[in-house]
N, C-alpha and C positions, 0 to 999 in steps of 0.2 A: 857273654850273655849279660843280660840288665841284672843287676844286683843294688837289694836295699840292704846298706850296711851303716855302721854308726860313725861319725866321727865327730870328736870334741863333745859330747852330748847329745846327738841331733842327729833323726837319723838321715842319710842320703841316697840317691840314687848315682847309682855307678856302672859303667863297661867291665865289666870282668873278660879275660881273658883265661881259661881254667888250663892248666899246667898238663894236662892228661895227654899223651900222642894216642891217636888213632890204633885201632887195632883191626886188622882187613877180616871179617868172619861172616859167614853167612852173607856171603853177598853184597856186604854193606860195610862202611868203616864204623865202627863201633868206638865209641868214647867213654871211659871211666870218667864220672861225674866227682867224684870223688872218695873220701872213705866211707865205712859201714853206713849204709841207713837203717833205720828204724823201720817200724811197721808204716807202712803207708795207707791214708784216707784218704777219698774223694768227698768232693762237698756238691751242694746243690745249691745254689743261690738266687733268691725271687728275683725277679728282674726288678730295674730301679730301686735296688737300694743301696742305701748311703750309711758305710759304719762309722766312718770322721774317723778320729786319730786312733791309731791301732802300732801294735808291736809284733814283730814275729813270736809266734808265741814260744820256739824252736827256731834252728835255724835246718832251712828245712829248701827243698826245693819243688818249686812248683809250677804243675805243667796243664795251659788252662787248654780245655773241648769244645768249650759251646761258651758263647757270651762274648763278655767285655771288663775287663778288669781298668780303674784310671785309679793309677798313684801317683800324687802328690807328694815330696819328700825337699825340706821336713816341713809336716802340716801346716799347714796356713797359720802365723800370726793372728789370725781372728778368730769370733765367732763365726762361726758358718752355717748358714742354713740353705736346704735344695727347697726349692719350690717348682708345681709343673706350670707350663705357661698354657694357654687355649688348643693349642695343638696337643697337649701333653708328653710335651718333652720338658726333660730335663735343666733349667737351670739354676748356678751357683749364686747365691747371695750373698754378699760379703759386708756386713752392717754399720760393724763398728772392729777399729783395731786393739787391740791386747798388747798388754807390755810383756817384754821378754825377758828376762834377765840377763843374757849376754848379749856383746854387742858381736860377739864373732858367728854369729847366726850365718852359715853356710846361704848359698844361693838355691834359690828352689827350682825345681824341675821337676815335670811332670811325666809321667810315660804309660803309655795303653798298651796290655797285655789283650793278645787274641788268637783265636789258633790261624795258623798258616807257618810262617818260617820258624826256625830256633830262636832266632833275635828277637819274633813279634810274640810268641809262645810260651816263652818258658822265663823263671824270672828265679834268683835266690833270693832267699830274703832270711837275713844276718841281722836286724836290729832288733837287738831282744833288749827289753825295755830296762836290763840291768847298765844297760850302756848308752841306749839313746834316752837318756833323762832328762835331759829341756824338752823333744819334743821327737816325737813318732812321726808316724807318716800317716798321710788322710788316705782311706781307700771308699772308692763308689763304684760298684756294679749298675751303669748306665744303661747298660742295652736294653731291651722291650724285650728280649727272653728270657730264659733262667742261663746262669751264668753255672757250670760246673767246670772243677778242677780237680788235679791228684796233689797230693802234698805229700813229699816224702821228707821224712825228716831227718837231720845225719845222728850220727851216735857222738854223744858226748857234747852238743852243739859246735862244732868243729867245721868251721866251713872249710869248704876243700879246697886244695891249693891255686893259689890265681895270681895273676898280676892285674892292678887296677890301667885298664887303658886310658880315662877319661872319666872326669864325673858328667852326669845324667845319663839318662839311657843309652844303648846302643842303640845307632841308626844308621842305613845302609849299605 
């Protein structure tokens, strides 16, 4: 599954592979996600909005219902501004660049969370702003509806166990 995690500073986007086998119950293979979670929220998100750089606030997992989630990781070098065009959709404005302080600045990748499969649906997110410290990751809720999700968060911020397959998203 897609995971935002940190490395060197920065946060990124990554393939997780989660360590858990399958358990045959109720009809279905069921998979441990990992250890304890916490209480979990659901959010409700206006449609077309734009947070910019953000950090997991937990590391937490999250399973989106209705909408469109686009992260960016790690946030865009610039300032960024959304403007709507005549149609009133959504475009990115990219103005002017910003200096970075490292030059080992990871490569960026983008990934759209949305409900349908596991791959396109669910996403961890591990960059808690004590460890992506050059630079988070940009998230916009683009769709023209409201964008709602569950966020469960683990105990301890503890992500569960995985092997990285690839940085950026899963795909296919």
């Amino acid at each position: 599954m897609t995971a935002i995690s940190s490395r060197d500073g920065y946060s990124v986007l990554e393939c997780w592979q989660l360590a858990s086998v399958p358990v045959d119950a109720m009809s279905a293979a069921n998979y441990a996600v990992g250890g304890n979670a916490t209480a979990a929220t659901w959010s409700h998100i206006e449609p077309r909005t734009r947070v910019g750089e953000a950090w997991a606030p937990h590391v937490q997992l999250s399973i989106i219902l209705n909408g469109l989630i686009r992260i960016t990781s790690p946030a865009p070098a610039a300032d960024t501004s959304t403007t709507a065009n005549a149609s009133g959709s959504i475009a990115s404005v990219l103005p002017r660049e910003v200096e970075v302080a490292s030059s080992a600045r990871p490569d960026t990748h983008v990934a759209y969370i949305m409900p349908g499969t596991l791959r396109s649906s669910v996403v961890i997110a591990a960059d808690l702003k004590a460890a992506s410290t050059l630079a988070g990751h940009f998230t916009e809720f683009p769709s023209d509806e409201p964008t709602v999700l569950v966020q469960i968060p683990f105990a301890r911020d503890a992500a569960p166990e995985h092997t990285v397959l690839h940085d950026g998203p899963c795909t296919g």
